[in-house]
N, C-alpha and C positions, 0 to 999 in steps of 0.2 A: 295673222294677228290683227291686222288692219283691215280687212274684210266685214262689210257693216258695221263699224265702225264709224264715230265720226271726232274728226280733227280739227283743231281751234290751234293757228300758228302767229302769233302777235309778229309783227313788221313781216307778215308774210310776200309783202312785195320786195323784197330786196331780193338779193341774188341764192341767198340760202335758199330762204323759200320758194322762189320763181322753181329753181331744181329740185326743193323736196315735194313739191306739187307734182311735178314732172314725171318723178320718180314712183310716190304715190301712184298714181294714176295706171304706171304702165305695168308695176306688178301686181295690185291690190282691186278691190272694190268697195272706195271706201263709202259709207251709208253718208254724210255728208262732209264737206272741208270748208273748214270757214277761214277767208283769208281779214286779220284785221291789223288794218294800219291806218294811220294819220294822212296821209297822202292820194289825193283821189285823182291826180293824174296819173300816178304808178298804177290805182287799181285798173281804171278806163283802160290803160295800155296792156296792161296781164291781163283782161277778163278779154281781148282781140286774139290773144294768144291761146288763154285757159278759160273754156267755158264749156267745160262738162255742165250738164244740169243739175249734180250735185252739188257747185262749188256755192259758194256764198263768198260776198263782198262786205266786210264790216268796214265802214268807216271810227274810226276811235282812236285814242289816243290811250296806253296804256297808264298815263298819269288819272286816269277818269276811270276810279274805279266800280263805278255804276253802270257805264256800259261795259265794262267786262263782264261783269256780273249779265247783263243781259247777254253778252255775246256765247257766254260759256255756258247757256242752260240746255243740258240735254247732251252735253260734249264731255267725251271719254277720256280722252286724249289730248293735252295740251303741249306745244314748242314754242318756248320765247324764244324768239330771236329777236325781238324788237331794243334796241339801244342805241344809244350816243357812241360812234364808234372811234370822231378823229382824234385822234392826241392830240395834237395843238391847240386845236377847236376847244376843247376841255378844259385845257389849260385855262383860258382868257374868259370861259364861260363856265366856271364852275358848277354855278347852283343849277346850270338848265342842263347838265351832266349829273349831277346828286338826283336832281326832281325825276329823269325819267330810268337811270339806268338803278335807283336805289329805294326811291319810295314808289318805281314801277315796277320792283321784284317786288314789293310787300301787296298793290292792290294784285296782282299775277296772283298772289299766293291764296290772296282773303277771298277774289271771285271763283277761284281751285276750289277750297272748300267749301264753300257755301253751297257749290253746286256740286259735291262728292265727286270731283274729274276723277276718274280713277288714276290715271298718271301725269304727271307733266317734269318735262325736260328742259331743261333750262341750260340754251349757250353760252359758253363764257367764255375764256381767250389766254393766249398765255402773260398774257399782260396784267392779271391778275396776281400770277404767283411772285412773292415780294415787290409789289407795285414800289414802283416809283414818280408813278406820274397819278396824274387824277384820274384820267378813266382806267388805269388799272385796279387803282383803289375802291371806286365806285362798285368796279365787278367781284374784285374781294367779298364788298359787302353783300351785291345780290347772292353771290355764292354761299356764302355764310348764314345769309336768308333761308335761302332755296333747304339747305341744308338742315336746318331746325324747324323749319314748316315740318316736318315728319314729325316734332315731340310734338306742334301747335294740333297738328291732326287727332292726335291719340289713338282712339280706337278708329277712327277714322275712315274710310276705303282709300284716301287718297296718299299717294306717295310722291315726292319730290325725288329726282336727281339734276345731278351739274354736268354737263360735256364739256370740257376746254380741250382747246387745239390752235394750233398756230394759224400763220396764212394762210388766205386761201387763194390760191391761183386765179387770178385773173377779179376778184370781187372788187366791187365799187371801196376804192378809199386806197386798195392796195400799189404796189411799186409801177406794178406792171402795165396795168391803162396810161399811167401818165409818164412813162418810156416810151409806151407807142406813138401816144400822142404830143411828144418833141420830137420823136422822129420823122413822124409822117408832117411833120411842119418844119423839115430840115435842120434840125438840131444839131449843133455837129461838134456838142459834148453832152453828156449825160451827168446830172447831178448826182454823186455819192457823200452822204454822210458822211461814212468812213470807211475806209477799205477793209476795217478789220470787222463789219458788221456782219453778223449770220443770223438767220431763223427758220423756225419750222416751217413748212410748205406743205400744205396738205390741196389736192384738188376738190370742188364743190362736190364733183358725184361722190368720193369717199367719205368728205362728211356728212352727210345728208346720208350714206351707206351705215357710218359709225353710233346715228344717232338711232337711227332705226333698230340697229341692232340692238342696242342700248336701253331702246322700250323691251325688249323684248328678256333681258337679263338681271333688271332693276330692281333693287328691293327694299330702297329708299335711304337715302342720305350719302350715295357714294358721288367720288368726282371720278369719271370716267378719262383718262387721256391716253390719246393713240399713241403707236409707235408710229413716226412719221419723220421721214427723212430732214436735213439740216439741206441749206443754201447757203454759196459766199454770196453778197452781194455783188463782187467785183464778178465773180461766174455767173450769176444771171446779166447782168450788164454784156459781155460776152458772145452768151447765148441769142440775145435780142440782137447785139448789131457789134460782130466782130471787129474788133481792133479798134473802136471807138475809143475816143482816149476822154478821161471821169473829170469833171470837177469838183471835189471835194469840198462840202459845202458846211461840216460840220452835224455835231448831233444836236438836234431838235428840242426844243422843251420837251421834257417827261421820255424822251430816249434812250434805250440800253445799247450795247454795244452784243449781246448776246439774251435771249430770254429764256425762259425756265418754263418749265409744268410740271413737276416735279420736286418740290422743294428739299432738300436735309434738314430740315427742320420738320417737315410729315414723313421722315423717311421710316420710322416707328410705323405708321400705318399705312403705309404704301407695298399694294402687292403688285406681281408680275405676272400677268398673262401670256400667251405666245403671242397677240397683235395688241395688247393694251395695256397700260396702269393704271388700278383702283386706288384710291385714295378713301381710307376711309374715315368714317366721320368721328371726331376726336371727342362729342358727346356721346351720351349714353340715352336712349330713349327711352321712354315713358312703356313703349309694347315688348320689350325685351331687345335683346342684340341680336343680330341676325351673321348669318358665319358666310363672310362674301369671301371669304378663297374655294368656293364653288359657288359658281353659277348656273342658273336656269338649261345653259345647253350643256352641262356636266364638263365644262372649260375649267379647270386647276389654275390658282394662282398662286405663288408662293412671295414668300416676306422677300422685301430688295435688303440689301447691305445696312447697316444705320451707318447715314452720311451721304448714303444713294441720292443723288439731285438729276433732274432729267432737262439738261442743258444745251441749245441750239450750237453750241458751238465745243461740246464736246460729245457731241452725239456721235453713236458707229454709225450713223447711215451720213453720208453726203451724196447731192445728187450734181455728178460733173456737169460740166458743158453742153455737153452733147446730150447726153438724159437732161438737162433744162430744154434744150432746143426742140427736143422729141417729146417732151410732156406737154413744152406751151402748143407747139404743132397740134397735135391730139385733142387738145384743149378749142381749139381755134384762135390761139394769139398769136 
């Protein structure tokens, strides 16, 4: 599918992107990849690492929606990843949270069509589903965006979807770098929120697997989320540096104590996959409805329960001790 092909991944130098390049590269041929972000010592350091003669280096800012517009001409295929991702950060800086992760889905959306992208995927998080802090409301709102850019389309070629999913093991902002890095600086307790915290954990090659997939089953306005095992925090604590003893340090501005992707309030439109949940879109478009309990690889989804909520800390899957020990190993942590 991505063979000549060409790819436009907004904050493509972060961790998502650095692997979906990676990944890209080693199964595909794609005709070209354009990596665009704000940050031109990240790009300098990925173009030492990634320098097919395909790739391209956009410098831009997706609040600038005139170089998107120039960056996306000629380009199929779009992935935001580009956002404001810390909670706290959010918190104390609102509007520089609203400006990029909310009126940066809307230019995402206006430089899409202008230039007929035939798809673009838009990451979100579980922090979305019933926000309680500012950056999960902000991604509400991209989500929300992303999701009715399909009626703004009309006839269109271009179509929108949303991917959310939890953690990712080992990504810049997550638990796990700044564990390692008290430890290897002698730390000899580890900070915990709260003992009772859990969330999703997914690894970067899976999502960057999930989303690819994803191009490939899309048929615009759906929110795709994985099945994806649950974590205690007190068991990944554990796993990094047994028998460490925690200091509990409280929940954070904009904090849950468990998060969702899933919500009982879309449980009306939420189906079941054998590896995913569709969520779908709660308008009605302009080109007709389209019947997403089949998909493009002939994958069956049927209706969940009404009430069905898909929550980190009552999920079937938890991954013990020893599977944390053996995924961060794998991982390189």
């Amino acid at each position: 599918m991505f063979d000549d092909k060409s790819i436009l991944i907004t904050g493509g130098t972060g961790s998502f992107g650095r692997k979906f390049v990676e990944t890209l590269y080693r199964r595909y041929r794609p005709r070209r990849v354009v990596i665009f972000s704000r940050d031109e010592l990240k790009q300098f350091e990925m173009a030492q690492e990634y320098n097919d003669p395909s790739l391209r280096y956009f410098i831009g800012d997706v609040r600038d929606q005139e170089r998107l517009k120039q960056a996306m001409r000629g380009i199929d295929y779009v992935v935001h990843a580009a956002a404001l991702k810390q909670v706290p950060i959010a918190e104390y800086n609102p509007m520089e949270c609203i400006k990029t992760n909310v009126y940066g889905a809307e230019n995402v959306i206006e430089a899409a069509l202008e230039n007929e992208v035939e798809r673009v995927i838009a990451l979100s998080t579980d922090k979305a589903c019933n926000p309680v802090n500012l950056y999960g409301a902000s991604k509400l709102a991209s989500d929300k965006l992303f999701v009715a850019a399909n009626n703004i389309a009309g006839m269109r070629p271009t179509r929108f979807s949303v991917v959310r999913y939890g953690n990712v093991v080992g990504s810049r902002g997550s638990v796990v770098p700044l564990f390692r890095k008290l430890l290897a600086e002698g730390a000899k307790k580890l900070p915990v929120t709260d003992p009772r915290m859990t969330r999703f954990w997914i690894t970067l090659q899976e999502g960057v697997d999930f989303v690819l997939k994803n191009f490939q089953i899309m048929k615009g306005g759906e929110i795709f989320v994985p099945k994806i095992p649950s974590v205690r925090i007190t068991d990944l604590v554990q796993a990094m540096a047994p028998g460490m003893e925690m200091e509990i340090i409280g929940i954070r501005p904009g904090e849950k104590l468990h998060e969702l992707m899933c919500p009982a309030d879309d449980s009306h439109l939420t189906l079941e996959f054998d590896d995913y949940y569709l969520i779908r879109p709660s308008i009605r478009f302009f080109r007709g409805e389209f019947d997403y309990s089949v998909n493009e690889l002939g994958e069956r989804g049927h209706p969940v329960e009404q009430g069905f909520e898909y929550n980190s800390g009552t999920n079937e899957r938890f991954l013990d001790v020893d599977e944390l020990r053996v995924l961060h190993q794998q991982n390189g942590l």
